[in-house]
C-alpha positions in Angstrom: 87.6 85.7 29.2 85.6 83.4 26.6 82.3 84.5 26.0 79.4 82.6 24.0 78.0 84.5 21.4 74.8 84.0 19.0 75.2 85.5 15.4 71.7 85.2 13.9 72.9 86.6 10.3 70.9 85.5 7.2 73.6 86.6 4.6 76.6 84.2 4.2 79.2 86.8 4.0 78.4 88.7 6.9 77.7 85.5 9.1 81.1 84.1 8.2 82.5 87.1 8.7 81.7 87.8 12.3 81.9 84.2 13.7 85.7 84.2 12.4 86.2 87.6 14.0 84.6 86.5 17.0 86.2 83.2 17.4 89.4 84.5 16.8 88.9 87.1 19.9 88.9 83.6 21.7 84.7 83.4 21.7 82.9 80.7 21.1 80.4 81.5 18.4 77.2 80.2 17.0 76.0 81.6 13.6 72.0 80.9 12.5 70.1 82.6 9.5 66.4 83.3 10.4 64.6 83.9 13.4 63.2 80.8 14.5 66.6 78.7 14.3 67.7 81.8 16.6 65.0 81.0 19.0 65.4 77.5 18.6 69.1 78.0 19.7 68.6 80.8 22.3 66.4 77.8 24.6 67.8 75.0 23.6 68.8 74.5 27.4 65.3 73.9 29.3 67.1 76.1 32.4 67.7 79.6 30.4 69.4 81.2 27.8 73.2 79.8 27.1 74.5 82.7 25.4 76.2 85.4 26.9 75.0 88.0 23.9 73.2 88.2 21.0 74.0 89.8 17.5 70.7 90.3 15.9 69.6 91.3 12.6 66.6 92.8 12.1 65.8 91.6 8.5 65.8 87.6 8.9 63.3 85.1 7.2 60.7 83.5 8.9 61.0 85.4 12.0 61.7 88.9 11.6 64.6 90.2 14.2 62.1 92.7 16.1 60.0 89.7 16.9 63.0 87.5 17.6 63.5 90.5 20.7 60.0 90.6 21.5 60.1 86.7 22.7 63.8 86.6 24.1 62.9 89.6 26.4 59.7 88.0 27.3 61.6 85.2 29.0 65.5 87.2 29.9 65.8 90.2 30.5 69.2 90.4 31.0 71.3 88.7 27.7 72.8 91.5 26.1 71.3 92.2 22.5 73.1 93.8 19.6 71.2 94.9 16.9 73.0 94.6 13.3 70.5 96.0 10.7 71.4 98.2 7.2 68.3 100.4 8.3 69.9 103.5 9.7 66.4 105.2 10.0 65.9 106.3 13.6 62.5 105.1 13.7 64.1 101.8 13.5 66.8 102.2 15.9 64.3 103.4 18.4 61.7 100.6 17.8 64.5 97.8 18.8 65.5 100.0 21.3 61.8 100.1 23.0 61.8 96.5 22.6 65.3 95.9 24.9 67.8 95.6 22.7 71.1 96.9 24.1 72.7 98.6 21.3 72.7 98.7 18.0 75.4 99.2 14.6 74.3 99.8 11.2 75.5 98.3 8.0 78.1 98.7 6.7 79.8 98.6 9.5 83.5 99.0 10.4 84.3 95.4 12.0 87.2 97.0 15.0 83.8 99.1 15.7 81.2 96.7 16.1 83.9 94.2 17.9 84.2 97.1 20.3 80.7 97.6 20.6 80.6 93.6 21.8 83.1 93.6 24.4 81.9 97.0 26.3 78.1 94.8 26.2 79.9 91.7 27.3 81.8 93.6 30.0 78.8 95.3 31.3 76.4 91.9 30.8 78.7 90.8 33.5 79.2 93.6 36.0 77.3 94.1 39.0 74.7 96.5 38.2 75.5 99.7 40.4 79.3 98.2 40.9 81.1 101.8 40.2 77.9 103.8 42.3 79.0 101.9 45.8 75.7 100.4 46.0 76.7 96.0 45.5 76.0 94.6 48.7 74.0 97.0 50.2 70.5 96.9 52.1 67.8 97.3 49.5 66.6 100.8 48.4 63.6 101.7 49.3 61.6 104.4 48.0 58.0 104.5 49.0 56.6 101.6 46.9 59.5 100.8 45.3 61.9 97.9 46.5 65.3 97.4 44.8 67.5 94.9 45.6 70.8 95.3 43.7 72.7 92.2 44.7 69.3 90.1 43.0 68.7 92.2 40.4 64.9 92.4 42.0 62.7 95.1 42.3 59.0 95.1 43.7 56.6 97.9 43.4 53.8 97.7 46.2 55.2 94.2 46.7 54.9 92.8 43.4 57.8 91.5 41.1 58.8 93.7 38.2 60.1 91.9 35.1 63.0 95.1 34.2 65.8 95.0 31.4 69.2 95.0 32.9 69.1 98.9 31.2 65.8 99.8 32.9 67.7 98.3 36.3 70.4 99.9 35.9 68.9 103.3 34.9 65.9 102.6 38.3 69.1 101.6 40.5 71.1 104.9 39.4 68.3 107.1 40.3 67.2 105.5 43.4 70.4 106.0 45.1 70.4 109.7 44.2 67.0 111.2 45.0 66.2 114.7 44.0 69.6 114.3 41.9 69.0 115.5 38.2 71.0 113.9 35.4 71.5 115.3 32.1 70.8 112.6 29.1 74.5 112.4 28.6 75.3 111.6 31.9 72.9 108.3 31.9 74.8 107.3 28.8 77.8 107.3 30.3 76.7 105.8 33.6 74.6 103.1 32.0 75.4 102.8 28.5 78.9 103.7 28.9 81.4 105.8 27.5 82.0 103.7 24.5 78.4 104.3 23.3 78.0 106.6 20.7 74.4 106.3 19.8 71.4 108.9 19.7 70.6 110.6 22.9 66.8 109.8 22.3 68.4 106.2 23.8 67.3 107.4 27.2 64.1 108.9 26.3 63.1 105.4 25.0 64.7 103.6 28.5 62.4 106.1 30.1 59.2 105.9 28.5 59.3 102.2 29.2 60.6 102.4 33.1 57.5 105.2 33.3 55.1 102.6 31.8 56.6 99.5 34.4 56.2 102.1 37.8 54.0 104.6 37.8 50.3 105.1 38.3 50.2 107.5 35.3 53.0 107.0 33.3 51.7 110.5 31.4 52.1 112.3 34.8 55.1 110.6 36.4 55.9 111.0 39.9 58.6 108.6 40.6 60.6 109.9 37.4 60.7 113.5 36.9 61.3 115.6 33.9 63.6 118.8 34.7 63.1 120.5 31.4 66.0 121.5 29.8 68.4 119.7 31.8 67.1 115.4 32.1 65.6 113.6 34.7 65.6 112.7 38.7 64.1 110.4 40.9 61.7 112.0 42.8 62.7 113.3 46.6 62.5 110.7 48.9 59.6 112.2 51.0 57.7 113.4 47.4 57.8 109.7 46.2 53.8 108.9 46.0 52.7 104.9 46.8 51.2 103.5 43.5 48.4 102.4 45.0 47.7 105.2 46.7 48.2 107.2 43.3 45.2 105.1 42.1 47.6 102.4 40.7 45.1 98.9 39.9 
């Protein structure tokens, strides 16, 4: 299947390199060199994004790539975002990461890797969230304030819309259908990220964190999404679940 693909690449060799690689896959790619053309491209269609993924450096002009994130996830949160970047620091890694990019390679990169990397995104950009878990087409879950519909890709807390990553959905929609289940951090990289993915544990911390902050009343004592130290996390029991506003929630 044909996939469109925006390379936003600033340096010539790289950028020619990958929309080559990419079109010869059988995908049609676009390649821009800063951060506003990237924008510029991303909503050039007044009813969404057109791209089925984005490769994304981090070191553009006139838009930095972190900031290029910030305003696509503002407005989709479901495009699939690959980060490209020669930083290999983890601080890095992690902030893109907390601003909902997908996935990341560093530079240099082996191109059979990052090409990899692309497909197992564009196969999971286009998968029914909870496909594998028996859960497409089901009732929405409900767990005290939380309302998850999985065939919409909705969720409400206290019957208000949350604006979710497809990650954060898919991590919310695994736990949800296993309360009082415990998963280790390996086991939400492989039923979320995938088995293909090969990046830093401390992924799922960062998914975490920013689920916490989106549902609960005190994202420093969360009672949706447990900690079970030295083994991961779980959704709450069904019956231990706490409303939000009745946690004091504004």
């Amino acid at each position: 299947m044909a996939y469109r693909i925006l390379c936003v690449e600033d340096n010539p060799e790289i950028g020619k390199l990958l929309s080559e690689q990419l079109a010869a896959a059988g995908h049609a790619c676009d390649w821009v060199t800063d951060g506003e053309a990237a924008l510029t491209a991303l909503w050039s269609d007044a009813s969404g994004p057109c791209y089925d993924l984005v490769m994304l450096d981090l070191m553009l002009p006139r838009m930095d790539g972190l900031e290029v994130c910030r305003r696509l996830r503002r407005r989709d949160s479901l495009t699939p975002v690959l980060m490209v970047t020669a930083k290999a620091a983890i601080r890095d890694v992690v902030v893109g990461l907390e601003i909902g990019a997908d996935d990341y390679v560093t530079k240099p990169f082996h191109l059979p890797i990052l090409l990899a990397r692309v497909q197992a995104l564009l196969r999971r950009g286009h998968q029914r969230v909870g496909a594998d878990d028996g859960i497409v087409g089901a009732p929405p879950l409900v767990r005290g304030p939380l309302v998850i519909d999985t065939d919409q890709h909705r969720v409400h807390l206290d019957g208000e819309p949350l604006q979710l990553t497809g990650k954060e959905f898919a991590l919310l929609a695994l736990f949800a259908r296993h309360p009082g289940h415990s998963f280790t951090r390996g086991e939400l990289l492989d039923r979320v990220w995938g088995e293909e993915f090969d990046g830093y544990d401390h992924t799922v911390n960062t998914h975490i964190n920013r689920l916490r902050n989106k549902i609960e009343a005190d994202p420093a004592r969360p009672r949706i999404i447990e900690t079970v130290w030295g083994v991961g996390y779980r959704f709450a029991a069904e019956a231990e679940t706490p409303s939000a506003t009745g946690a004091g929630r504004a």
